[in-house]
C-alpha positions as CSV (number, residue, x, y, z in Angstrom):
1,X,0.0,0.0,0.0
2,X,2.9,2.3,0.7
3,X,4.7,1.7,-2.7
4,X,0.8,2.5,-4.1
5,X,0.7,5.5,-2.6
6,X,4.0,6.7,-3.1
7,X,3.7,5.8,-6.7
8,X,0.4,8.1,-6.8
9,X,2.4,11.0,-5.3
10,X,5.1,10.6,-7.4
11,X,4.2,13.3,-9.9
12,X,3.6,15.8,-6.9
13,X,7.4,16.6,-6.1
14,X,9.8,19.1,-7.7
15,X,12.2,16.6,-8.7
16,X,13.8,16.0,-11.6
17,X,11.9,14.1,-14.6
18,X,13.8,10.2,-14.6
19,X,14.9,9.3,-17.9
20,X,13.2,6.7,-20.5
21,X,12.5,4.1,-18.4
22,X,13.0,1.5,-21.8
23,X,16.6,2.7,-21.2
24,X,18.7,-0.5,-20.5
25,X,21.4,1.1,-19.2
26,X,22.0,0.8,-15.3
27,X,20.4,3.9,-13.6
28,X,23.5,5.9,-11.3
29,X,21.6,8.1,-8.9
30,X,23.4,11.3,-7.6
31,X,22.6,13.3,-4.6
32,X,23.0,16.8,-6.4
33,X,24.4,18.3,-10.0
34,X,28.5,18.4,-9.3
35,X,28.1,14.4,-8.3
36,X,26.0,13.6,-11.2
37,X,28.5,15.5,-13.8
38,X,31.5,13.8,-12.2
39,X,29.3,10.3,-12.6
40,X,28.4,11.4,-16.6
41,X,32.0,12.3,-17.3
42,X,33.5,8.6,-16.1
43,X,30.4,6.5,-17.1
44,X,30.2,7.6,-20.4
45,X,27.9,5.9,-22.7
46,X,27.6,3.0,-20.5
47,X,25.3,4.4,-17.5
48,X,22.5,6.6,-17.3
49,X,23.0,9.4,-14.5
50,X,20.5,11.4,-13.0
51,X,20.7,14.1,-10.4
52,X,18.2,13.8,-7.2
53,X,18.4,17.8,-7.2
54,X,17.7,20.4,-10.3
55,X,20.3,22.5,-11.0
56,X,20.1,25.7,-8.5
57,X,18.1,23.8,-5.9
58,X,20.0,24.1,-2.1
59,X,21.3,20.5,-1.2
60,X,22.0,20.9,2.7
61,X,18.2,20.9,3.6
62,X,16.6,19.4,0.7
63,X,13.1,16.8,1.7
64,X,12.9,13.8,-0.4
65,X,9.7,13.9,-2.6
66,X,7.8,10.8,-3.4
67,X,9.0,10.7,-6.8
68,X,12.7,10.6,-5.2
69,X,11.7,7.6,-3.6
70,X,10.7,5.9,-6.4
71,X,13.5,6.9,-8.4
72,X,16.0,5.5,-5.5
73,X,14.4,2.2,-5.5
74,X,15.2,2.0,-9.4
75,X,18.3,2.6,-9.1
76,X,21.0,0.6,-10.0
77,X,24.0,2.9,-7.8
78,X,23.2,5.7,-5.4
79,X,26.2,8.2,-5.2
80,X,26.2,10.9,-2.6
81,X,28.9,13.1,-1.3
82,X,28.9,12.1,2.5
83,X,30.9,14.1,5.0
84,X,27.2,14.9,6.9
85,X,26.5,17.2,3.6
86,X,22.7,15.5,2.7
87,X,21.1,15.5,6.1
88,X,18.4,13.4,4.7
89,X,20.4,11.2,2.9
90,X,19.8,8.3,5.5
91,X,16.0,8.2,5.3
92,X,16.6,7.9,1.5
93,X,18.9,5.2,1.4
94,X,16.8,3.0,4.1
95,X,13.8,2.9,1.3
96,X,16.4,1.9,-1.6
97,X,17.9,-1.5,-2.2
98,X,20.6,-0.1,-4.4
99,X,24.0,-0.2,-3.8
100,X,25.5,2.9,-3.0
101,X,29.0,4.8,-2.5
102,X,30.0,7.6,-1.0
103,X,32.3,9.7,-3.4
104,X,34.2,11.4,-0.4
105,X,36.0,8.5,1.0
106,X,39.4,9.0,1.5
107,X,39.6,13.0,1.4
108,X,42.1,15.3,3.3
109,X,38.8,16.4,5.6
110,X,39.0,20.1,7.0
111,X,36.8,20.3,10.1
112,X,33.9,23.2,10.5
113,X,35.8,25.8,12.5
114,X,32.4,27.4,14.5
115,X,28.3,26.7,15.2
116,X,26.5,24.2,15.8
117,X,28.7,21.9,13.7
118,X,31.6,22.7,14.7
119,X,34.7,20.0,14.5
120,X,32.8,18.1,12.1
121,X,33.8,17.4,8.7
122,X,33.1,20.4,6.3
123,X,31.2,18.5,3.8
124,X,32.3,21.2,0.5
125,X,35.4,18.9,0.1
126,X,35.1,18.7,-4.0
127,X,35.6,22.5,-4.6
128,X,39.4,21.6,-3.9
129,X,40.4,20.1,-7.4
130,X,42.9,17.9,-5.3
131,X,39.8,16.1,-3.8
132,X,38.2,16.2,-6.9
133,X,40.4,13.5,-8.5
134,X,39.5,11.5,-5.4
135,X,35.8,11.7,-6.3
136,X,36.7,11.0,-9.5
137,X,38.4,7.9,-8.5
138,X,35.6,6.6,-6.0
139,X,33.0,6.7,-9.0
140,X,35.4,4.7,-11.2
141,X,35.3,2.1,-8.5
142,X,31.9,2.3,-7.8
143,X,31.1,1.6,-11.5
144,X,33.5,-1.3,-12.0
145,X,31.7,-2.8,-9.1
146,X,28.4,-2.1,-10.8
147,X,29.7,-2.8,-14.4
148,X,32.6,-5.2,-14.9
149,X,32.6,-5.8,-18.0
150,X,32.7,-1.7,-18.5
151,X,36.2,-2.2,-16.2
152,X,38.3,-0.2,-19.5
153,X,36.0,2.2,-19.7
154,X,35.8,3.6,-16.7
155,X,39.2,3.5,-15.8
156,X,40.2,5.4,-19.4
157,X,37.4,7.7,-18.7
158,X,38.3,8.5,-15.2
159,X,42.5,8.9,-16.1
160,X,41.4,11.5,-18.5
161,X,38.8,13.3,-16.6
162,X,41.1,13.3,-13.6
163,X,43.9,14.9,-16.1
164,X,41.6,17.6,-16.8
165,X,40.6,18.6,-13.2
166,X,44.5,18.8,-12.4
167,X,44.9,20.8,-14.9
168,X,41.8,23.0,-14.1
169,X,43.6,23.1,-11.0
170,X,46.9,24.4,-11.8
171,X,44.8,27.3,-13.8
172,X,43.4,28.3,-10.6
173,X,46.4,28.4,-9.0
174,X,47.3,30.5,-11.2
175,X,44.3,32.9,-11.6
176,X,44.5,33.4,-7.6
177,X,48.3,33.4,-7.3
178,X,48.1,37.1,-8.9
179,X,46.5,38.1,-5.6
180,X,48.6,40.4,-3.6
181,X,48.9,39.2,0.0
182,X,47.1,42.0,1.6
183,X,43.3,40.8,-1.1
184,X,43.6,37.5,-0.4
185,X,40.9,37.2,2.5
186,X,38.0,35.6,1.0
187,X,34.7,36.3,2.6
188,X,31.6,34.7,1.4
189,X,28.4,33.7,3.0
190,X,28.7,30.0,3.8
191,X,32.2,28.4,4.6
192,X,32.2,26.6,1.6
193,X,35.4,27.6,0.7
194,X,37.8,25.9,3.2
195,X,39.3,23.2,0.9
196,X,39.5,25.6,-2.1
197,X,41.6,28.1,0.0
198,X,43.3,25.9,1.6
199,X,44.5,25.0,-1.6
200,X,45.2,28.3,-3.1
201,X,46.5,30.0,0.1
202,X,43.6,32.2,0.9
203,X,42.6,33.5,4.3
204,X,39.0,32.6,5.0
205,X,36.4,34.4,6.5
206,X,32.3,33.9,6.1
207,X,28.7,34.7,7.8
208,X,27.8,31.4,8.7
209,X,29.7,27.9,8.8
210,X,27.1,25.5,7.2
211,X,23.8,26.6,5.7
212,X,21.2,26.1,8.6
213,X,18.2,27.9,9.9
214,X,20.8,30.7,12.0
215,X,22.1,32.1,8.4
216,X,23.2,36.1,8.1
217,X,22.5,36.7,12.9
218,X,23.0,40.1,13.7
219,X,26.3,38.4,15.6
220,X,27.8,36.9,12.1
221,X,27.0,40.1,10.7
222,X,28.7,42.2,12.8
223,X,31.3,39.8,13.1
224,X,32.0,39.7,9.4
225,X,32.1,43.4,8.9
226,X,34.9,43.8,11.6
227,X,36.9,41.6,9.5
228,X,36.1,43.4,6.0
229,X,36.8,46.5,7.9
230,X,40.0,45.6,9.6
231,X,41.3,43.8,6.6
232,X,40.0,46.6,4.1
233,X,38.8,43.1,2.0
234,X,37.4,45.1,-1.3
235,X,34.8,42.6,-2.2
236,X,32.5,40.4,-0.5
237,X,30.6,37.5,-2.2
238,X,27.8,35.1,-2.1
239,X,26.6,31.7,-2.7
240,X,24.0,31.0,-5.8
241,X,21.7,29.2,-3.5
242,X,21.5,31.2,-0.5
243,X,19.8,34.6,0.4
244,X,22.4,37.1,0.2
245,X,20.6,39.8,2.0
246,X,23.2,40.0,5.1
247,X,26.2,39.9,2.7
248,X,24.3,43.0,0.8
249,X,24.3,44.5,5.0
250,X,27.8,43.7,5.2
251,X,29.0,45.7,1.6
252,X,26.8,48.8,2.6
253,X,28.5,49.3,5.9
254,X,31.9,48.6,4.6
255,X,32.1,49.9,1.1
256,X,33.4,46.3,-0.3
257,X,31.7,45.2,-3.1
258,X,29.3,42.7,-3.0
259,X,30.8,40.2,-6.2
260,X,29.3,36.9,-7.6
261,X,27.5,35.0,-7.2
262,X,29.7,32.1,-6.8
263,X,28.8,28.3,-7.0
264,X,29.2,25.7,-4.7
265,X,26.3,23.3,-4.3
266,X,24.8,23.4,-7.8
267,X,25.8,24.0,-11.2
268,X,23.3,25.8,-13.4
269,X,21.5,25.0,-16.0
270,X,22.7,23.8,-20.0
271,X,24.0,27.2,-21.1
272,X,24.4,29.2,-17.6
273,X,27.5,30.1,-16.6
274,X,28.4,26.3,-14.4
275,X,26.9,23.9,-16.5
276,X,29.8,21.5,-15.3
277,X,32.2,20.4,-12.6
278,X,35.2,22.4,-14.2
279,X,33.2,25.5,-15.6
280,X,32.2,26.3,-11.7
281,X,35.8,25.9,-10.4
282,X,37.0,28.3,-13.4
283,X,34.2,30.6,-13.0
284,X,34.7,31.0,-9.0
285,X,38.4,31.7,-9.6
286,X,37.7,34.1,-11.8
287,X,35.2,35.7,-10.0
288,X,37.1,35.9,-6.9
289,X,39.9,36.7,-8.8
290,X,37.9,39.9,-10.2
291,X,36.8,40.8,-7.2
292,X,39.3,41.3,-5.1
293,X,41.8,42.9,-7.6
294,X,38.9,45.3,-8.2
295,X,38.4,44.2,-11.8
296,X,35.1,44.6,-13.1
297,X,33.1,41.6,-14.5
């Protein structure tokens, strides 16, 4: 009666369409966009990959629809990113028999430096293009596991993808290393950027640790403002899927400039500006790059 019902309500949610379902291809189920683009890029031809969230859609607090569930249980691989990042991931997995991987495993984790959360894993581990190639490498396995007979594949696929994200990389490196050492305090709205300046040698600074209901307190606020203040940071930015009305607060009282928005838990859609993996790490560099030089978009 429960599979009825949750078949009935499957059309209700705001969840991605599935594919054709006469595809014969196994079905790879990712948590959210960046996951399912990695899982595209090494599966090739021989899977079909779908996303759990639309592009733009906030991944921290997302509620499983019916037609989530349904899609999980016909599944062939579940992939999320682990590292506490899809608090709801747990309810979903319990209603699926697929197998499933998390594509973290085996990262250099950076703990969550204040709130609530604090000393646990900061989940944003694939904006560092060093962990990326892990990712990259956890789908390959997860695949051969699935697929052994698409063993060659996937490890070609994988070698080549993980090339092009080192090299990405090194671009960045690049990009940010023009930064004089007095601009390079990024401040942004969530602290999603811990593993990508960790990488790039960037001082890090934000309103709020992990999205959660306490976003943009009159505390972080005035918190963050000292800090744009005291380091005369000239621009401030925000995320794409978060309110940015207490970063706007923060710019007004400072005179930084509000720059962005940059992209961490969803690309955008075919033709935005992130349509994949390695157009939002080029596009954030850029636009941090921009921003705090005082170069204009």
């Amino acid at each position: 009666m429960l599979l009825a019902c949750v078949l009935v309500l499957a059309g209700c949610g705001a969840g991605p369409e599935p594919a054709d379902p006469d595809d014969p291809r196994p079905v790879v189920l990712a948590t959210f966009t960046v996951i399912a683009d990695m899982a595209r890029e090494v599966g090739g031809d021989r899977v079909r990959v779908e996303s759990i969230t639309r592009p733009g859609a906030e991944i921290h607090d997302y509620e499983p629809v019916p037609g989530d569930l349904v899609r999980g249980a016909d599944a062939d691989l579940v992939l999320d990113n682990g590292l506490g990042l899809e608090r709801w991931f747990e309810q979903f997995v319990d209603r699926s028999e697929a197998r499933s991987a998390t594509v973290s495993d085996g990262v250099d984790v950076l703990p969550i430096a204040a709130g609530e959360y604090r000393d646990r894993p900061n989940p944003h581990a694939w904006m560092s293009p060093v962990a990326g190639e892990r990712y990259v490498a956890n789908i390959r396995d997860a695949l051969v596991e699935l697929d052994p007979a698409g063993r060659d594949v996937y490890t070609a696929n994988a070698a080549g993808y993980a090339e092009r994200i080192r090299q990405v990389g090194e671009e960045l490196r690049a990009d940010l290393g023009r930064l004089p050492d007095a601009q390079r305090v990024l401040v942004t709205c969530e602290g999603a950027f811990s593993y990508l300046a960790r990488d790039m040698g960037l001082r890090e600074s934000y309103l709020w640790p992990v999205n959660s209901d306490a976003e943009g307190t009159p505390d972080q606020i005035a918190s963050t403002i000292a800090v744009v203040r005291d380091d005369a940071v000239p621009a401030v930015f925000c995320e794409s899927t978060v309110n940015d009305s207490a970063q706007r607060q923060v710019a007004a009282e400072t005179g930084a400039r509000l720059a962005g928005p940059l992209y961490v838990d969803s690309l955008s859609e075919e033709g935005g500006p992130v349509p994949s993996y390695l157009d939002l790490l080029r596009h954030d560099a850029r636009v941090i790059s921009d921003g705090l030089t005082g170069a204009q978009p």
